[in-house]
Every structure is written in structure tokens, then in C-alpha cells.
C-alpha positions as semicolon CSV with decimal commas, in nm:
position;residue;x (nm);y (nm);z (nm)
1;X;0,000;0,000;0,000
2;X;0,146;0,322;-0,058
3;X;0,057;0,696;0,068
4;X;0,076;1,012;-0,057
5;X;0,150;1,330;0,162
6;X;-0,029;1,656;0,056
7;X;0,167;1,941;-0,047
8;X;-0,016;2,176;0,089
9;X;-0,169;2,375;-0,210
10;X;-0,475;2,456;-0,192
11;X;-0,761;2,326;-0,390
12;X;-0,829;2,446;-0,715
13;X;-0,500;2,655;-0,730
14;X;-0,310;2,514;-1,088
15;X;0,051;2,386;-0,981
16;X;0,180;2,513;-1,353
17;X;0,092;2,824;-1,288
18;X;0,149;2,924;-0,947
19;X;0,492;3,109;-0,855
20;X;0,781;2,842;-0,717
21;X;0,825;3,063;-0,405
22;X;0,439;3,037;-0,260
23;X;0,454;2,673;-0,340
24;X;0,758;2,601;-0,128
25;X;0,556;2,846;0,145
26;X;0,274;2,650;0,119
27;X;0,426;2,291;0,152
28;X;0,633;2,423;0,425
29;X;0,385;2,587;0,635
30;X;0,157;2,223;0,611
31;X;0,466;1,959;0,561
32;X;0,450;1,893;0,996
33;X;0,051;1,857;0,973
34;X;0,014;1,692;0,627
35;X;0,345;1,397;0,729
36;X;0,186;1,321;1,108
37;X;-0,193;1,302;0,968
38;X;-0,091;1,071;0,749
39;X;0,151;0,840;0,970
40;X;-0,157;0,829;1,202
41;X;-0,359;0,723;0,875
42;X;-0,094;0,442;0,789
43;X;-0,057;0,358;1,194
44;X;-0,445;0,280;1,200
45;X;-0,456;0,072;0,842
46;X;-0,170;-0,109;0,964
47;X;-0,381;-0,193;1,271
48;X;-0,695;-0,216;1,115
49;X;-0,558;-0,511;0,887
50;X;-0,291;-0,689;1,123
51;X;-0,488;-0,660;1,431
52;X;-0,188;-0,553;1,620
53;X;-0,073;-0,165;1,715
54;X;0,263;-0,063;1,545
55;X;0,495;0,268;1,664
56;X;0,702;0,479;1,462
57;X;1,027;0,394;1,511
58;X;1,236;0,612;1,299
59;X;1,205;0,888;1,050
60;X;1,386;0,895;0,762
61;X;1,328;1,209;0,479
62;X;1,504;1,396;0,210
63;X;1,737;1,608;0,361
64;X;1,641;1,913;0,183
65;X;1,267;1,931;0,410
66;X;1,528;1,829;0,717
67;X;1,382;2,081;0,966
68;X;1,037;2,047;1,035
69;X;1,087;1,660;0,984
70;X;1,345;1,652;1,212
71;X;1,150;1,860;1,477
72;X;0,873;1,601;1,462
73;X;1,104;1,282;1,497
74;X;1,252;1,503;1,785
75;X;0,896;1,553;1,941
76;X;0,781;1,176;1,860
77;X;1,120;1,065;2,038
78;X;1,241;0,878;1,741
79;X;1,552;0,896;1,512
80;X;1,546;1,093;1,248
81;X;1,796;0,998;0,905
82;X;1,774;1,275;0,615
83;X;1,943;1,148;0,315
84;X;2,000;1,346;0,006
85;X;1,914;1,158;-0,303
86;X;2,181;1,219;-0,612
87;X;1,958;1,347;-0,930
88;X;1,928;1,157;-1,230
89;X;2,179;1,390;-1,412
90;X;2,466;1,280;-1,196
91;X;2,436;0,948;-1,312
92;X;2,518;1,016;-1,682
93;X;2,796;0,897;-1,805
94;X;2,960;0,986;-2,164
95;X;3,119;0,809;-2,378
């Protein structure tokens, strides 16, 4: 099963249109809200379909949303692991 975590954006606002820098502010300002509403989400599937109560044990995100991430693995009392993914251009190689 996978999840998706909302970015924030509000309904009926076009993501090819709207400027980079409210996006960001927008996904920012709900990242905290939008990642715990939907571990509680996966927390009660998991339950609902195994029968048995599971706890977050770690956090692990891309390091470039580190800080409110790393606040809420702080606050949950968990570890927290950013990573920072290499993009797909640094894997070209020429001949």
C-alpha cells in the first residue's frame, strides 16, 4: 500500500501556474501537519488489517525538508535519518 502526503496547495489553485516561491511556502507551512496526519492514517490501516498496534520507530526524509521533519522525529522521540538523493543527471555517463 502506498501513501501520498499533501503538499499543501490549496484546492483548485493550478501547480503550472502558481509562482515556485508560494509553493515552497505552502508545503512548508503544512509539511509537519500533512506527514503526522498521514503516519496516524498508515498507523491505524496497519492496525486495522494486522490486528496488532505498530509505533514509529524512525524517521527517515530527504534532507532538503530536514527541519520540520526533524523537529517532529525530535517531538515523537524517534531517530530521524535525512538522506539526500543524487539526481538523475549525476548518473550520466559519456562516452
Amino acid at each position: 500500500m502506498s501513501y501520498d502526503v499533501d503538499d499543501g496547495i490549496p484546492e483548485g489553485v493550478n501547480h503550472l501556474t502558481i509562482d515556485h516561491a508560494v509553493e515552497v511556502r505552502h508545503f512548508l507551512e503544512q509539511l509537519p501537519y500533512n506527514f503526522e496526519r498521514r503516519i496516524e492514517e498508515v498507523l491505524a490501516d496497519t492496525e486495522r488489517t494486522t490486528g496488532s498496534r505498530r509505533e514509529v520507530t524512525c524517521i527517515m526524509t530527504d534532507a532538503v525538508i530536514c527541519s520540520p521533519l526533524g523537529k517532529m522525529a525530535e517531538d515523537m522521540n524517534v531517530p530521524w535519518i535525512a538522506f539526500m538523493a543524487a539526481p538523475p543527471n549525476d548518473l550520466v555517463c559519456s562516452g
